[in-house]
Biopython code that builds the backbone (N, CA, C, O; Angstrom):
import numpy as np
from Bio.PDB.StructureBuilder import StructureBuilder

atoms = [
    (1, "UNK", "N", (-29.794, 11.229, 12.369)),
    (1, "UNK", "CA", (-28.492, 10.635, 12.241)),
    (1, "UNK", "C", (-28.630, 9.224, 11.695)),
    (1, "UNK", "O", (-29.665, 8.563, 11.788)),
    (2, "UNK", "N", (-27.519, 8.820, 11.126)),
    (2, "UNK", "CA", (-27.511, 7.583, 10.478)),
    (2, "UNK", "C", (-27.290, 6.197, 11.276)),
    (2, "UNK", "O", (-26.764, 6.702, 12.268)),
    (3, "UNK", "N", (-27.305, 5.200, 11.482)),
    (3, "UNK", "CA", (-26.807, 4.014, 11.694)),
    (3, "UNK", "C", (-25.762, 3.623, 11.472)),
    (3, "UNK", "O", (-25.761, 2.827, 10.533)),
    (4, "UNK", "N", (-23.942, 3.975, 12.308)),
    (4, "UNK", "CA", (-22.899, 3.798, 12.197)),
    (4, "UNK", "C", (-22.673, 2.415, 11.845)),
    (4, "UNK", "O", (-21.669, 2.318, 11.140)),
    (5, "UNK", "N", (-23.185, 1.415, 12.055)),
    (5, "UNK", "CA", (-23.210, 0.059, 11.443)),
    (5, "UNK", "C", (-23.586, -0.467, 10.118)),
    (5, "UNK", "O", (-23.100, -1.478, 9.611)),
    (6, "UNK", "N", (-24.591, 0.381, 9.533)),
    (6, "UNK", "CA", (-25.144, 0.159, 8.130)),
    (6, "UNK", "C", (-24.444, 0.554, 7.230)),
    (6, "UNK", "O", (-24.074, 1.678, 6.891)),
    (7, "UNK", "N", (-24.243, -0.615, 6.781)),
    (7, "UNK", "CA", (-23.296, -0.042, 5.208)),
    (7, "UNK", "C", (-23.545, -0.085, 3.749)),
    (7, "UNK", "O", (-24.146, -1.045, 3.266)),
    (8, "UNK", "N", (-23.258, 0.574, 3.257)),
    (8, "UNK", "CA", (-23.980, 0.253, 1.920)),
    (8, "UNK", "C", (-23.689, -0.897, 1.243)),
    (8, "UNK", "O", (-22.502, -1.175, 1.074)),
    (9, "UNK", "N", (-24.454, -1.545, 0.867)),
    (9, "UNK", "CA", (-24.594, -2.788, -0.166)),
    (9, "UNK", "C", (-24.358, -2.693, -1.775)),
    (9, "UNK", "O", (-23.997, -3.414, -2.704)),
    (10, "UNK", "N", (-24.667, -1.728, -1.598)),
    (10, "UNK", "CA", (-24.138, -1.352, -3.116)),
    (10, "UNK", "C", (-22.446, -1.123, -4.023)),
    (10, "UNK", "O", (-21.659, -2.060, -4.156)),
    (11, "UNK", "N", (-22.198, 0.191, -4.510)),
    (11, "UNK", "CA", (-21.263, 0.237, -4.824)),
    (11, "UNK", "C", (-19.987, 0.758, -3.971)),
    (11, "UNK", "O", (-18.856, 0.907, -4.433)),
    (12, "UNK", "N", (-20.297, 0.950, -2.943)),
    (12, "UNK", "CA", (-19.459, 1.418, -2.039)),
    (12, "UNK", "C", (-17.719, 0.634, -1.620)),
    (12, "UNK", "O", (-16.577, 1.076, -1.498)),
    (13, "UNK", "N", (-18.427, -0.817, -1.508)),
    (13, "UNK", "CA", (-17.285, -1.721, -1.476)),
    (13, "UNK", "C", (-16.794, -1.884, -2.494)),
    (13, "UNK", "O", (-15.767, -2.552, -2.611)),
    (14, "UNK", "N", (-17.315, -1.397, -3.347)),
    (14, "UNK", "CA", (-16.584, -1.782, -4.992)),
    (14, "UNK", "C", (-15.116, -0.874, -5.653)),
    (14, "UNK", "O", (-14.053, -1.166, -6.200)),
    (15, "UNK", "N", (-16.057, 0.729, -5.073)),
    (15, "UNK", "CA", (-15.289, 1.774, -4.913)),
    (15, "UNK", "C", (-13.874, 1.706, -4.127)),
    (15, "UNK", "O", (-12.848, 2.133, -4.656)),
    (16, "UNK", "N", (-13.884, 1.184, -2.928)),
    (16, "UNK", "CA", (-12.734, 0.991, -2.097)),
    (16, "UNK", "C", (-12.204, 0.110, -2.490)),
    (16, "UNK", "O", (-11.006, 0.279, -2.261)),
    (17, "UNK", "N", (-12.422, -1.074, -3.129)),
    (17, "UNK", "CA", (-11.966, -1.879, -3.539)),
    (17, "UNK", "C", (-11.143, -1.874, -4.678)),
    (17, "UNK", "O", (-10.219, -2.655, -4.904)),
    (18, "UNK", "N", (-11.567, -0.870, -5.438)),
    (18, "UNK", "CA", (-10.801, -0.151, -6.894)),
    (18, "UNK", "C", (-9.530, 0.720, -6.129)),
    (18, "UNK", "O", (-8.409, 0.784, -6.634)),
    (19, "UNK", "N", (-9.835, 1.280, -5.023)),
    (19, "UNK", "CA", (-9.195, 2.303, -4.773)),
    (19, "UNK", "C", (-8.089, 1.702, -4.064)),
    (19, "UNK", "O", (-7.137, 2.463, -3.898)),
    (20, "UNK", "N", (-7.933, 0.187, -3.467)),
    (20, "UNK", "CA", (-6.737, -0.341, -2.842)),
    (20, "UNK", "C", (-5.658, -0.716, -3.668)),
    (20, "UNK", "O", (-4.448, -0.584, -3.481)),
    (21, "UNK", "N", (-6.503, -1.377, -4.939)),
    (21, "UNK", "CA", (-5.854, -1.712, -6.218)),
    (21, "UNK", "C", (-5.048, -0.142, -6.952)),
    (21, "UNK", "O", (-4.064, 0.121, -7.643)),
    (22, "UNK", "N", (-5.730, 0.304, -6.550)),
    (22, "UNK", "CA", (-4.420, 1.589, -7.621)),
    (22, "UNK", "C", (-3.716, 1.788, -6.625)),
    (22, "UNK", "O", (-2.509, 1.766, -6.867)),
    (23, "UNK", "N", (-4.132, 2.062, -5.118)),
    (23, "UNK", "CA", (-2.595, 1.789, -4.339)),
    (23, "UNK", "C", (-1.528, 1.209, -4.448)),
    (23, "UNK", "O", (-0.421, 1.749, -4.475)),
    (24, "UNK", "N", (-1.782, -0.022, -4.526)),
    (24, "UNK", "CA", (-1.098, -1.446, -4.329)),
    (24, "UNK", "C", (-0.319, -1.176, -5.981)),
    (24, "UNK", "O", (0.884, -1.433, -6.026)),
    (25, "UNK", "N", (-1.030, -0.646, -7.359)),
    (25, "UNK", "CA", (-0.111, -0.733, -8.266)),
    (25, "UNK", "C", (0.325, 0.877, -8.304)),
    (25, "UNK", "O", (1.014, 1.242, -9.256)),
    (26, "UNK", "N", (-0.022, 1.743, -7.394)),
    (26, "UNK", "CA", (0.842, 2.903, -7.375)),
    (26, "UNK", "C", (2.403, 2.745, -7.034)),
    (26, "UNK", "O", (3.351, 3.210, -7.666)),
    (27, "UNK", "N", (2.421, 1.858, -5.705)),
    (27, "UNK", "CA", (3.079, 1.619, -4.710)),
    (27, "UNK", "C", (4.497, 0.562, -5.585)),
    (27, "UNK", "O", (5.717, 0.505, -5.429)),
    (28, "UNK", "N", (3.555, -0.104, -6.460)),
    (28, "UNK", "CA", (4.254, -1.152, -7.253)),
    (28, "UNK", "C", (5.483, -0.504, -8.016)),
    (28, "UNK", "O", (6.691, -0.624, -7.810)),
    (29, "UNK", "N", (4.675, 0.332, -9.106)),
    (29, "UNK", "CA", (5.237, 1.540, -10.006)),
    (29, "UNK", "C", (6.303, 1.884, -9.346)),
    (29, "UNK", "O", (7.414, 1.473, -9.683)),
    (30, "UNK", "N", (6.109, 2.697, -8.302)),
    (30, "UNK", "CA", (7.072, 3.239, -7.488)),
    (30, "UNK", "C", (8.492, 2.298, -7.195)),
    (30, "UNK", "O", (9.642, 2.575, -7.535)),
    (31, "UNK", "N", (7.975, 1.029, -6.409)),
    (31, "UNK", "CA", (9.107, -0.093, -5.804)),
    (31, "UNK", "C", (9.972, -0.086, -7.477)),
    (31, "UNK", "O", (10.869, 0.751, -7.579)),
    (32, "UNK", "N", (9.719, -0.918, -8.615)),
    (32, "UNK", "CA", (10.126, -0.961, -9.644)),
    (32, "UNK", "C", (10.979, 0.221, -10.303)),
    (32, "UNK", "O", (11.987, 0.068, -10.993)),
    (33, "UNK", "N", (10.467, 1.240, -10.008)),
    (33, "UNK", "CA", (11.122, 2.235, -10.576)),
    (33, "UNK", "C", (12.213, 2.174, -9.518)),
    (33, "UNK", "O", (13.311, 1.920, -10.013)),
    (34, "UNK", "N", (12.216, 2.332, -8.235)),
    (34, "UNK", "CA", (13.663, 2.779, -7.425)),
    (34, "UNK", "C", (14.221, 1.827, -7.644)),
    (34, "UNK", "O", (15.407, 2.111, -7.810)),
    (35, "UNK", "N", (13.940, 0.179, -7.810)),
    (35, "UNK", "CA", (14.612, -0.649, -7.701)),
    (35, "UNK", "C", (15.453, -1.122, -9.408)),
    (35, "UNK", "O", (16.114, -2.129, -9.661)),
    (36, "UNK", "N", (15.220, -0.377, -9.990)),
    (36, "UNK", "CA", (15.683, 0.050, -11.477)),
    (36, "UNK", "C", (16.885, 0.857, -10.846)),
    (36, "UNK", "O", (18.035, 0.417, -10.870)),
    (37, "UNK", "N", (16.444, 2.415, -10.116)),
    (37, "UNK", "CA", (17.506, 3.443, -9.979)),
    (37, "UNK", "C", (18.556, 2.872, -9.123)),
    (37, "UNK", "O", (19.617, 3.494, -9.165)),
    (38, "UNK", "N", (18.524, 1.911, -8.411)),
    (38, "UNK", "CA", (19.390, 1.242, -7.151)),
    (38, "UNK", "C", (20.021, 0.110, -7.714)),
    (38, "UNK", "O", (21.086, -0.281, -7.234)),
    (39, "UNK", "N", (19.387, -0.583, -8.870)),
    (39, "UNK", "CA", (20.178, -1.252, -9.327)),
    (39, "UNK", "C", (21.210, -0.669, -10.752)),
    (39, "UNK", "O", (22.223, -1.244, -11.151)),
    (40, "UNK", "N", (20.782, 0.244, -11.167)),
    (40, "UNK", "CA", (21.528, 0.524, -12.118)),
    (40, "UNK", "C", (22.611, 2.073, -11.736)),
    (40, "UNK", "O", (23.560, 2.423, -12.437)),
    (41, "UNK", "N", (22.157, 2.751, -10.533)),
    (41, "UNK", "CA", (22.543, 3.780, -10.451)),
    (41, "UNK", "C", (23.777, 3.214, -9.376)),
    (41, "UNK", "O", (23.568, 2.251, -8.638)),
    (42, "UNK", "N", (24.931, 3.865, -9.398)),
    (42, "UNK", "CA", (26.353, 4.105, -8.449)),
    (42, "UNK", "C", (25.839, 4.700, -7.160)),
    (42, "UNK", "O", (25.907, 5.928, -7.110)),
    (43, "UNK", "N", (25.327, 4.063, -6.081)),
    (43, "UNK", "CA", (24.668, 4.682, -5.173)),
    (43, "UNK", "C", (24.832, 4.129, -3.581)),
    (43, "UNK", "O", (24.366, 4.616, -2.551)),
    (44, "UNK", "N", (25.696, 2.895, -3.778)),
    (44, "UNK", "CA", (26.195, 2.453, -2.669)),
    (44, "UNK", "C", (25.269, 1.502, -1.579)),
    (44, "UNK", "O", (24.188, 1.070, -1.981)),
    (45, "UNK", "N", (25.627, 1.263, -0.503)),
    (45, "UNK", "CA", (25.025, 1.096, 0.446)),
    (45, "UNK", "C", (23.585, 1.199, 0.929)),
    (45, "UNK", "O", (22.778, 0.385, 1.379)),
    (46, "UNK", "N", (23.560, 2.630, 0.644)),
    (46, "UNK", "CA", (22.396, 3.195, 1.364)),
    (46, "UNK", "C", (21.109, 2.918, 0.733)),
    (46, "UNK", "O", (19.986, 2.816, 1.224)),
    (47, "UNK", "N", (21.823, 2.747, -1.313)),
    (47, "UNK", "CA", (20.409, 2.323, -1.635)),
    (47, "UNK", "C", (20.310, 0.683, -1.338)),
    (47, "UNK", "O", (19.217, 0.184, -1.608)),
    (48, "UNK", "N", (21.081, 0.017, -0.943)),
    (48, "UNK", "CA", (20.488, -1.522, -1.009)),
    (48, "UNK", "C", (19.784, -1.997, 0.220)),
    (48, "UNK", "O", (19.169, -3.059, 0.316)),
    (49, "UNK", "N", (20.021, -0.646, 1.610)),
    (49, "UNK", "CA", (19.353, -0.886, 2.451)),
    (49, "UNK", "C", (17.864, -0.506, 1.944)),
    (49, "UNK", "O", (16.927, -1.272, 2.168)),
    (50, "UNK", "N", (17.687, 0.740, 1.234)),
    (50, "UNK", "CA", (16.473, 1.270, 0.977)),
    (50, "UNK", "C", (16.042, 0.602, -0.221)),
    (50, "UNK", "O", (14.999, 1.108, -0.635)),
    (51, "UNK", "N", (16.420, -0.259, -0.866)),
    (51, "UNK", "CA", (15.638, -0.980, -1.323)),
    (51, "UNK", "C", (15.233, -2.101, -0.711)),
    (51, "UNK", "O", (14.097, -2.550, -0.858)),
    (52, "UNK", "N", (16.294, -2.739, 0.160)),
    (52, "UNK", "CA", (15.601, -3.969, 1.271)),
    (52, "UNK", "C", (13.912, -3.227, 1.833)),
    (52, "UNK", "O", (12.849, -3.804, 1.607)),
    (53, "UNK", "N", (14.008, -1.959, 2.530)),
    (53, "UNK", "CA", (13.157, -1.402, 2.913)),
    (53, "UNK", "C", (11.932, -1.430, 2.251)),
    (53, "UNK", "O", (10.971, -2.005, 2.761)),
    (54, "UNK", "N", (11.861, -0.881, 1.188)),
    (54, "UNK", "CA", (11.373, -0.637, -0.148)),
    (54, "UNK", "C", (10.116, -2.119, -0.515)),
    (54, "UNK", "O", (8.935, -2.468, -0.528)),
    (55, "UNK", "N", (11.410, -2.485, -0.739)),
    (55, "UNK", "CA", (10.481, -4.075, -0.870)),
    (55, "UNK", "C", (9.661, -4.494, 0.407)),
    (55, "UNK", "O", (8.558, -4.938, 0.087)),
    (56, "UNK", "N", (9.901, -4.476, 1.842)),
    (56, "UNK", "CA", (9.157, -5.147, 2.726)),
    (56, "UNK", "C", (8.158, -4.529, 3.272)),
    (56, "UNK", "O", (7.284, -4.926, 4.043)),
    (57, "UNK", "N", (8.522, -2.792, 2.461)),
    (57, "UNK", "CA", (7.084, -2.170, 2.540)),
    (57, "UNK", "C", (6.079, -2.366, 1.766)),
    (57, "UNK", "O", (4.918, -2.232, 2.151)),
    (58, "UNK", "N", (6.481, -2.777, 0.344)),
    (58, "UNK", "CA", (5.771, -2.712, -0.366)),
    (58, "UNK", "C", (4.878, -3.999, -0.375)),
    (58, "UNK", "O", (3.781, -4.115, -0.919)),
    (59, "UNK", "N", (5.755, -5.197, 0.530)),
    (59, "UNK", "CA", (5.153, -6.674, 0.187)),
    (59, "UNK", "C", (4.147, -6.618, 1.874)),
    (59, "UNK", "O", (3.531, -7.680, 1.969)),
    (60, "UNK", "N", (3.891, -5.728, 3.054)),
    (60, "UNK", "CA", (2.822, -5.048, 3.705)),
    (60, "UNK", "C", (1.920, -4.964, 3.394)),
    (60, "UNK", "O", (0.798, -5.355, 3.716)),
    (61, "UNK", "N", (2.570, -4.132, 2.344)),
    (61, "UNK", "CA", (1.023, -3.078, 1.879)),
    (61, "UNK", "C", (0.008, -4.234, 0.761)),
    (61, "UNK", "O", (-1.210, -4.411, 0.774)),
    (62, "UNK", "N", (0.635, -4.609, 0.233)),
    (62, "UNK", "CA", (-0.015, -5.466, -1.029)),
    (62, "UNK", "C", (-0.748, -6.709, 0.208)),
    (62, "UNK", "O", (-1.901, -7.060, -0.041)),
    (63, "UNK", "N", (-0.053, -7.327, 1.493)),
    (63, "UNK", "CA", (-0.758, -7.988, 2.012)),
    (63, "UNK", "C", (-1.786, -6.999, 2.567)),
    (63, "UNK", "O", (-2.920, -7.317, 2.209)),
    (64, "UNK", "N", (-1.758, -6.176, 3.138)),
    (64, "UNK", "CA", (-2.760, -5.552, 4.044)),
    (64, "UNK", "C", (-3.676, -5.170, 2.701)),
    (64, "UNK", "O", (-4.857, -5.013, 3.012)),
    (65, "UNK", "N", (-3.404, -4.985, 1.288)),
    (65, "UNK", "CA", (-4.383, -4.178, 0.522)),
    (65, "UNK", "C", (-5.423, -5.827, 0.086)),
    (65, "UNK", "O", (-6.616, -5.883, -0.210)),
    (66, "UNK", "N", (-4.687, -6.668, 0.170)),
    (66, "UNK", "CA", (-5.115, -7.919, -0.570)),
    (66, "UNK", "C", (-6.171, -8.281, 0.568)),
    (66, "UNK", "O", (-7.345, -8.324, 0.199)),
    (67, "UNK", "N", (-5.885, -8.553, 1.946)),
    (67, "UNK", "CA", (-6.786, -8.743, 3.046)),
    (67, "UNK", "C", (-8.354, -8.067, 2.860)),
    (67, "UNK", "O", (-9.471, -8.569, 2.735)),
    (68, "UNK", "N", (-7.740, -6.394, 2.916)),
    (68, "UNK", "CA", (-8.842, -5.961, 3.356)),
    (68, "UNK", "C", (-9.836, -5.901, 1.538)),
    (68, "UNK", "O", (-11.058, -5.805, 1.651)),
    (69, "UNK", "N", (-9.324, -5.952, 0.216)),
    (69, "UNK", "CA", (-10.067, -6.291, -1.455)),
    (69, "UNK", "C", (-10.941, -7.806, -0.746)),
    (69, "UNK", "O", (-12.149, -7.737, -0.970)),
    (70, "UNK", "N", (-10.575, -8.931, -0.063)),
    (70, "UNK", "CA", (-11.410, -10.203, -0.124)),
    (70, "UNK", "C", (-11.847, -9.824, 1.471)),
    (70, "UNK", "O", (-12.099, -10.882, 2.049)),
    (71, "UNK", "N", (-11.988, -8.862, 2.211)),
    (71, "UNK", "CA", (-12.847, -8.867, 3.486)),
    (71, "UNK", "C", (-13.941, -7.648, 2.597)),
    (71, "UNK", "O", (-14.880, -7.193, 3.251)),
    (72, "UNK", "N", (-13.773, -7.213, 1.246)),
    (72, "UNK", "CA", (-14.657, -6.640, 0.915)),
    (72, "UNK", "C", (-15.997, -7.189, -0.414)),
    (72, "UNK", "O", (-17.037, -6.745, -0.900)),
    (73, "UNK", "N", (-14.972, -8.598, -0.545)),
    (73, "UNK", "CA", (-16.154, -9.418, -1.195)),
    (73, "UNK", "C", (-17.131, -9.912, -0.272)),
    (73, "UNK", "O", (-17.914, -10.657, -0.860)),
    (74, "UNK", "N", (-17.369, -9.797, 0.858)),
    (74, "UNK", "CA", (-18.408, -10.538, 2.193)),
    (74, "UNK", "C", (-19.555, -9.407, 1.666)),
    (74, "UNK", "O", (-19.392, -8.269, 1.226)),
    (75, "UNK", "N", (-20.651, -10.113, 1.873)),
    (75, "UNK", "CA", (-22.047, -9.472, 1.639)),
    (75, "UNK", "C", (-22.348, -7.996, 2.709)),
    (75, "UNK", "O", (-22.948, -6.974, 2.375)),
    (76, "UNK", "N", (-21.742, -8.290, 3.989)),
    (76, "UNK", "CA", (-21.879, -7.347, 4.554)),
    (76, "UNK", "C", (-20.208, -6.790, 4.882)),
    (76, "UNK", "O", (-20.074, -6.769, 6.106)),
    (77, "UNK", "N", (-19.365, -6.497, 4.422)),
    (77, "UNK", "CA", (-17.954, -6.257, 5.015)),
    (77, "UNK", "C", (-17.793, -5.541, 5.881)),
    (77, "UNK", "O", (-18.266, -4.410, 5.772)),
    (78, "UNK", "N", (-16.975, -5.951, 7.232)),
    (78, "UNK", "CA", (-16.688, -5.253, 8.314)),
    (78, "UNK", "C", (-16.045, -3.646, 8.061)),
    (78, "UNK", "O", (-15.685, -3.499, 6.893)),
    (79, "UNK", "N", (-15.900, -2.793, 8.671)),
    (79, "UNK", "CA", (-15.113, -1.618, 8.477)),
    (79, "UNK", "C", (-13.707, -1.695, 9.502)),
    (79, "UNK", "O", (-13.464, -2.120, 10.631)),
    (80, "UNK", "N", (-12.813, -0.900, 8.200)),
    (80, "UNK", "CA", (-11.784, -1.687, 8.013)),
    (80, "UNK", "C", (-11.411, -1.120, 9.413)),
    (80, "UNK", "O", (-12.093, -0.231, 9.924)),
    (81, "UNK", "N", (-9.946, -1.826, 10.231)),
    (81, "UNK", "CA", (-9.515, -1.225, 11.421)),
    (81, "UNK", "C", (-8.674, -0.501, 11.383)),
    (81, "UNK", "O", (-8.046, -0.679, 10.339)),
    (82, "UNK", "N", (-8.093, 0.619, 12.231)),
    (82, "UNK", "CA", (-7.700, 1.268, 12.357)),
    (82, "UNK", "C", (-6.045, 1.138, 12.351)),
    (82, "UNK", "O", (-5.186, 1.899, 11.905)),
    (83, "UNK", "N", (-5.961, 0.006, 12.952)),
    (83, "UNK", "CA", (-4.499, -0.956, 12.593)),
    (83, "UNK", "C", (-4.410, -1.261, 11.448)),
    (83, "UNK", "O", (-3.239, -1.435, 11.112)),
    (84, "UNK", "N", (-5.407, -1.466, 10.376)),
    (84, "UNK", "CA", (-4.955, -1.552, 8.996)),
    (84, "UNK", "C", (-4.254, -0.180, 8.114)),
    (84, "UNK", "O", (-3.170, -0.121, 7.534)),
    (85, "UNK", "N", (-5.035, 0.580, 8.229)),
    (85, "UNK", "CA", (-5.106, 1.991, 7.589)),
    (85, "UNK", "C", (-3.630, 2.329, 8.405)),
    (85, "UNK", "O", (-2.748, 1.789, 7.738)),
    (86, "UNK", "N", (-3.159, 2.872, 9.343)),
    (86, "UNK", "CA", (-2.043, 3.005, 9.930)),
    (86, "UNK", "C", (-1.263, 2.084, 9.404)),
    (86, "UNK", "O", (-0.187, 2.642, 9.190)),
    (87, "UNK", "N", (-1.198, 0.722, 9.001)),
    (87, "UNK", "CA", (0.218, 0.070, 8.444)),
    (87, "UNK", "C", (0.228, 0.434, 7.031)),
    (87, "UNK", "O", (1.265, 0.541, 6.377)),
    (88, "UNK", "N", (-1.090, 0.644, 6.519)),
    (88, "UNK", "CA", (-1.199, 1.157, 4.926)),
    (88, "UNK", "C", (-0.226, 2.495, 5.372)),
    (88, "UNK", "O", (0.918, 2.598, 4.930)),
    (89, "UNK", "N", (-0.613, 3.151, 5.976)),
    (89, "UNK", "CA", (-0.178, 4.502, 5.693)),
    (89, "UNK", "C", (1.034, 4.644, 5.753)),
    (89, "UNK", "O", (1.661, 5.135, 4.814)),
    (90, "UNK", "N", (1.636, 4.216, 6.940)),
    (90, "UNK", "CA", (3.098, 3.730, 7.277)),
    (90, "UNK", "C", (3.671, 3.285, 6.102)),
    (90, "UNK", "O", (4.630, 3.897, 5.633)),
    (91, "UNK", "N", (3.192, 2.245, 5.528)),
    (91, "UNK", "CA", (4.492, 1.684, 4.518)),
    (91, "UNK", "C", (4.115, 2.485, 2.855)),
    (91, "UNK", "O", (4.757, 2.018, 1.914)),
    (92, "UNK", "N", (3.428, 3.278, 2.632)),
    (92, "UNK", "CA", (3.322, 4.163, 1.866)),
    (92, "UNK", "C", (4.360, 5.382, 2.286)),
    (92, "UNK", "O", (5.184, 5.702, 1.430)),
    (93, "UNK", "N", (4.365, 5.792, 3.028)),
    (93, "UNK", "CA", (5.177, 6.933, 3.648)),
    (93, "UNK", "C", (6.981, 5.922, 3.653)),
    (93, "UNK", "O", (8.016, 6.549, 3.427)),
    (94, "UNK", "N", (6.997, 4.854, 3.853)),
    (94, "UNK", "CA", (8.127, 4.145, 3.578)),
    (94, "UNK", "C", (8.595, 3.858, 2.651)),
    (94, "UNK", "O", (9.812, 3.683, 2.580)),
    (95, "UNK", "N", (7.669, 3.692, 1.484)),
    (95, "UNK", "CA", (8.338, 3.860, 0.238)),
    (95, "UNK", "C", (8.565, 4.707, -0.408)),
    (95, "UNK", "O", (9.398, 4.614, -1.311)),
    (96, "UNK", "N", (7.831, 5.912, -0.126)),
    (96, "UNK", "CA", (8.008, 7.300, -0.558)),
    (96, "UNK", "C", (9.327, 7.872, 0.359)),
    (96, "UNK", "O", (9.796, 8.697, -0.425)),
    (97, "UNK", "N", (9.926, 7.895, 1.197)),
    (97, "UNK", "CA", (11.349, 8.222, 2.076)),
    (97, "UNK", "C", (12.109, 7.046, 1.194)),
    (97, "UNK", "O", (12.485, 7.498, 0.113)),
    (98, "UNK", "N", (12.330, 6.077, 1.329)),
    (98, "UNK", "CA", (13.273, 5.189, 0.413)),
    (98, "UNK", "C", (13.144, 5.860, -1.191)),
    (98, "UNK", "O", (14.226, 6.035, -1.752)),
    (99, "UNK", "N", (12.178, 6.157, -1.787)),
    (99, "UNK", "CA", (12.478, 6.514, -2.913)),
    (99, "UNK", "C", (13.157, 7.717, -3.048)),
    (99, "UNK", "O", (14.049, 7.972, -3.858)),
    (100, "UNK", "N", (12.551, 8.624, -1.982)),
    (100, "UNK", "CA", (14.318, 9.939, -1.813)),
    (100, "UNK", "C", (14.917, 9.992, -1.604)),
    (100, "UNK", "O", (15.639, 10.970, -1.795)),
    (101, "UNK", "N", (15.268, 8.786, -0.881)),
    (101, "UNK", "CA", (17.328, 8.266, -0.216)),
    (101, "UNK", "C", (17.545, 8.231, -1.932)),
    (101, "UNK", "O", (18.153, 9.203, -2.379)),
    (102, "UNK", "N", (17.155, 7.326, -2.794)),
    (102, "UNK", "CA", (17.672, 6.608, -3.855)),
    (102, "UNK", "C", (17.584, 7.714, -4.569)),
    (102, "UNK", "O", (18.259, 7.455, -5.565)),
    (103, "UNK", "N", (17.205, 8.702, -4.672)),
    (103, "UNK", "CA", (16.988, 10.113, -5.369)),
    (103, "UNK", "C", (18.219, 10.652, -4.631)),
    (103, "UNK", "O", (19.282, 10.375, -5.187)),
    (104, "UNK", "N", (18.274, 11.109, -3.902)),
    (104, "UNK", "CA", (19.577, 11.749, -3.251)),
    (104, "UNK", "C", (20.403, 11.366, -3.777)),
    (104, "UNK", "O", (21.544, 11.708, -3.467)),
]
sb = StructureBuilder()
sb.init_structure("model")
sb.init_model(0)
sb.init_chain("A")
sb.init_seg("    ")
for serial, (resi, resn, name, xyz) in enumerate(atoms, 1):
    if name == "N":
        sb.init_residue(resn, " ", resi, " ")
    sb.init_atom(name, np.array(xyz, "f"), 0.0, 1.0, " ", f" {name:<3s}", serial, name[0])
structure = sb.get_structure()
């Protein structure tokens, strides 16, 4: 068995590190686009709550993605917590439900 503490030094952090960044501009894509359909579409109420939403998920996630991209420039970077990944996941799943109110 391996050493649950040892992490690779190599490209590993580099990898995750690529991989928060296409989140963060998946997530982006997404906010922009509903907030196009909510501002230009006849949709009332419901979208200006879900775009309030929209946005404070999205400005989460970009902090929690930005945190854990510079806790992955450290020579040895911690592994990430479990409270991170859960608010990632959360406000991904929040902008994806706001973007189907504004679809509805």
């Amino acid at each position: 068995m391996t050493d649950p503490v040892a992490r690779d030094p190599a490209a590993q952090p580099e990898r995750t590190g690529f991989a928060w960044r296409r989140s963060t501009l998946a997530a982006t894509v997404a906010a922009i686009l509903a907030a196009r359909l909510a501002l230009h579409g006849d949709t009332g109420h419901v979208a200006g709550a879900a775009l309030a939403l929209m946005a404070a998920a999205w400005l989460v996630l970009l902090t929690a993605a930005h945190r854990r991209i510079r806790a992955l420039d450290r020579a040895r970077p911690e592994a990430v917590s479990v409270r991170s990944v859960t608010l990632a996941a959360f406000c991904v799943v929040a902008i994806a439900v706001c973007g189907i109110l504004l679809v509805l």
